[in-house]
Structures are given as C-alpha cells and as structure tokens.
C-alpha positions in Angstrom: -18.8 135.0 148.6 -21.0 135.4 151.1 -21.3 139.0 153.7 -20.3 139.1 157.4 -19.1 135.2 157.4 -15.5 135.7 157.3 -12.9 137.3 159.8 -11.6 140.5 159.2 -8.4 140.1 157.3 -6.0 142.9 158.4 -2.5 144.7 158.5 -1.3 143.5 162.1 1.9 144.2 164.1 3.5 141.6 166.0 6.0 142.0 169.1 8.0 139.5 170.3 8.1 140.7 173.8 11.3 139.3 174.6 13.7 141.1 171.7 11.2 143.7 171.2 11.1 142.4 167.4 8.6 143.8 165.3 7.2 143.2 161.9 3.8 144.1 160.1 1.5 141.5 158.8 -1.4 140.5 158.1 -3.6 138.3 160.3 -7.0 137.9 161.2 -6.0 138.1 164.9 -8.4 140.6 167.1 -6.7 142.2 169.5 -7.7 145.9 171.7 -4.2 146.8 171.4 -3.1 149.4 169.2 1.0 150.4 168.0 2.0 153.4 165.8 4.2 151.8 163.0 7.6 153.5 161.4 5.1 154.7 158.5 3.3 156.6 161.0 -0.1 154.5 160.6 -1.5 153.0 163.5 -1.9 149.0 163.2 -3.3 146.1 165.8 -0.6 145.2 168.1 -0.4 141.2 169.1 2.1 140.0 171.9 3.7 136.7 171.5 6.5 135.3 173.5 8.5 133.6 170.7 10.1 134.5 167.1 12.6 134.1 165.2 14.4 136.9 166.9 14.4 135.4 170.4 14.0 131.4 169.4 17.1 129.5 170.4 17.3 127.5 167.0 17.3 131.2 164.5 19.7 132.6 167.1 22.3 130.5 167.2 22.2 129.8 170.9 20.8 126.3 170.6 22.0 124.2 173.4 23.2 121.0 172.9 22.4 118.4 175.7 25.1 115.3 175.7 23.0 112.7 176.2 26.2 109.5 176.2 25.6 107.3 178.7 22.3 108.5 180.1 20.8 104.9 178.7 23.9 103.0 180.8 23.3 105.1 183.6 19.1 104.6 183.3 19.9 100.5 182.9 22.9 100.3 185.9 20.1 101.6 188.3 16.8 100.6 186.8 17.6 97.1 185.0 17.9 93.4 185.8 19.8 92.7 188.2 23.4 91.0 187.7 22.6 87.6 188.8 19.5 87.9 186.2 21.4 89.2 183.3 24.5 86.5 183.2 21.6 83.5 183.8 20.1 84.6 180.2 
C-alpha cells in the first residue's frame, strides 16, 4: 500500500445537534473541532443535523399525510372541462 495516499482513518464523535445524541466512530471526516468522550479521551467532533435520534421515521413521530382525494381535487380544477369529458 502505498504512503500518504489515503485519508486518515480515525476514532470520531458525532453530535446530532438537535437531540444532542452522541456516539463514537470511526470516519475519515476532518474536522477543527474537538469533544472530551465519557472515557476521558479527546476525539474529533462532527455536527450533523440528523440521526437516528432526532429522524422522524426511528422516532416514531412520522407524520402521515392523507392524500384521498387530492387527484379529484387536482382534476375538478385542472382537467377537461365537462362538456369535453361527456363528448369522449
């Protein structure tokens, strides 16, 4: 294998910064950011917005959007109109 090609493959910790969720990785990320971890070592910190802590689907809080009737709606307003429809 050839020297100084590859990234740097390292223990990382990444935040969800909604939750505050943690957890410690590895990742060839680069970040300046630094976080003290519950074993008292001191790891690369990367920020995301989303995991499985804070995403709608792992959480349970998945909305369901009722979408009956939205293609009647769409064709009443949008479609042929009547006298077009009952000539075909």
């Amino acid at each position: 294998m050839k020297d100084d090609i590859h990234p740097n493959y390292r223990d990382v910790v990444f935040q969800d910064v909604t939750s505050d969720f943690k957890i410690l990785t590895r990742s060839t990320m680069a970040t300046k950011e630094t976080v003290k971890w519950e074993d008292g070592n001191e790891y690369p910190l990367v920020k995301i917005e989303i995991s499985s802590a804070s995403h709608p689907f792992y959480t349970g809080k998945h909305k369901v959007i009722d979408t009956s009737g939205r293609i009647d709606k769409f064709q009443k307003r949008f479609g042929k109109p009547a006298a077009a429809a009952a000539a075909e």
